[in-house]
N, C-alpha and C positions, 0 to 999 in steps of 0.2 A: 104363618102365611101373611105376605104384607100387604097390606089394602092400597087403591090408590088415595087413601087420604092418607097415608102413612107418610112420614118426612123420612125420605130417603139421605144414606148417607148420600152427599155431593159435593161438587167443587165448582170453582165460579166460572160460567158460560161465558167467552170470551168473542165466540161468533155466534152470532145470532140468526144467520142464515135468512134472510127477508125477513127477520121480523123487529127491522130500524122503526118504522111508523107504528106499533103496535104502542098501544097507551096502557101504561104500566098501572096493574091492580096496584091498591094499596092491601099492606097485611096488616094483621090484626093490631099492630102494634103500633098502627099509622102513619106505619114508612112506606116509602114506594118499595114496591117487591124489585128484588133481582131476579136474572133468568140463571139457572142452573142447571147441573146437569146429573141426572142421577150415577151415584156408583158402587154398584151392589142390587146381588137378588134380580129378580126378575124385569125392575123397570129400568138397567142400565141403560145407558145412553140416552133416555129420554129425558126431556127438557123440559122446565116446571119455572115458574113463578114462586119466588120463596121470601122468607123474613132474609132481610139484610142482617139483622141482628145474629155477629157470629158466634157467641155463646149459649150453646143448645139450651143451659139451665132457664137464661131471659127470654130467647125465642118464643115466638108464639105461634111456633109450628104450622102456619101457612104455607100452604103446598096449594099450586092452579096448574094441571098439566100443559102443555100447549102442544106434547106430543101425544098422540091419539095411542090407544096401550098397544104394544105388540102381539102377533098372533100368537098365540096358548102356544103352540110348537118351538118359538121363539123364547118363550117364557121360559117355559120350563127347560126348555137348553140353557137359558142362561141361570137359572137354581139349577141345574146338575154343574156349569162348571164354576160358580161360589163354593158348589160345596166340594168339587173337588181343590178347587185352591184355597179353603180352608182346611182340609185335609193333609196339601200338602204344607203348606203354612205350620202346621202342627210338627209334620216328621221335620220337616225341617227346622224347627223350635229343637225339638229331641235331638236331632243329631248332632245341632251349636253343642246346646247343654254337653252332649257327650263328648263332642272334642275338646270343648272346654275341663271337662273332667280327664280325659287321657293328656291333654297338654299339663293338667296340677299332678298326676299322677306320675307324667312325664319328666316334671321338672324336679317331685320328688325322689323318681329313680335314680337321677344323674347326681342328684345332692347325697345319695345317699354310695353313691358310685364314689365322688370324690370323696368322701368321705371314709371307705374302706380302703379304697387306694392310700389316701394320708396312714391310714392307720396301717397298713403292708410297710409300706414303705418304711415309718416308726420300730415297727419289729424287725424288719429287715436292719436297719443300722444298729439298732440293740443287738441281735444278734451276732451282727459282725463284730459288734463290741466286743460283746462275751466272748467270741470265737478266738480274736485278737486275744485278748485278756488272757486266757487257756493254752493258746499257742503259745505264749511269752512263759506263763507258768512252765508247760511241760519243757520247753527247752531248758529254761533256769533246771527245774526238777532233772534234767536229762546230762544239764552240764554238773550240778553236784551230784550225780547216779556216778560219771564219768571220774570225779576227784575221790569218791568213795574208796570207787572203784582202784582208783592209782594209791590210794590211802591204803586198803588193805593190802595190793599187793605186796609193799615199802614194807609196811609190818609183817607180814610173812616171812620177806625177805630178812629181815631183823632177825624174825625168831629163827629163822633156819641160820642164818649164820653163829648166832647165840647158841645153838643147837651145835652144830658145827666145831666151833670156842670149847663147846662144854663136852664135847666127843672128844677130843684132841685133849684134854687135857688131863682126862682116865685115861 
């Protein structure tokens, strides 16, 4: 729960709205205070006197409101939607992280896509190799089946004429 001594986040008041003549506290740290403006939790938008000093660690956490606090109803309307827009701040944290993860996931699918494709494609011309290679053999094999073929008839013919010669001549 934040108090109004609590140094709200804030960012620097750039309209001051009548309060030109207002004589600037000094903060703890002996600087003239800036005006700002709260943002966050319950005292949004109200406007404070604060340390100029922008490094929270050196800060000396000097907070003087100049806006009077807002009604409880107001309040706590504004802690219900921090914490709904830290809620969604969240999911939407989760959801980067997970696109983030579907696009590595992503980029690893398509890598792994061209990758099987390269490797299809590798087999594929291997195989038309071997296919080529097989087709050339069986023709060769098909054209000596062929001369075998004329070979044994020839010698058939031989012996039957030999045959023939040798009938003929008992």
């Amino acid at each position: 729960e934040e108090s109004d001594s609590f140094v709200p986040d804030a960012y620097l008041e750039r309209d001051w709205s009548g309060l030109t003549d207002v004589h600037l506290p000094k903060c703890g740290c002996g600087l003239n205070a800036i005006v700002k403006r709260a943002w966050g939790g319950k005292n949004t938008g109200r406007r404070f006197f604060g340390c100029p000093v922008q490094d929270n660690i050196e800060c000396c956490q000097f907070v003087e409101w100049i806006d009077a606090p807002w009604p409880q109803r107001l309040q706590q309307s504004l802690k219900e939607l921090w914490k709904e827009l830290k809620t969604t701040r969240r999911c939407e944290a989760r959801a980067n992280e997970e696109l983030i993860e579907a696009i590595r996931l992503n980029y690893a699918v398509n890598n792994a896509k061209v990758e099987l494709e390269q490797e299809v494609n590798r087999t594929k011309r291997m195989a038309e190799m071997i296919c080529s290679r097989y087709k050339r053999k069986a023709i060769s094999i098909a054209v000596e089946a062929g001369k075998l073929k004329y070979l044994v008839y020839c010698l058939l013919a031989v012996i039957v004429v030999l045959a023939l010669a040798l009938f003929r001549k008992n």
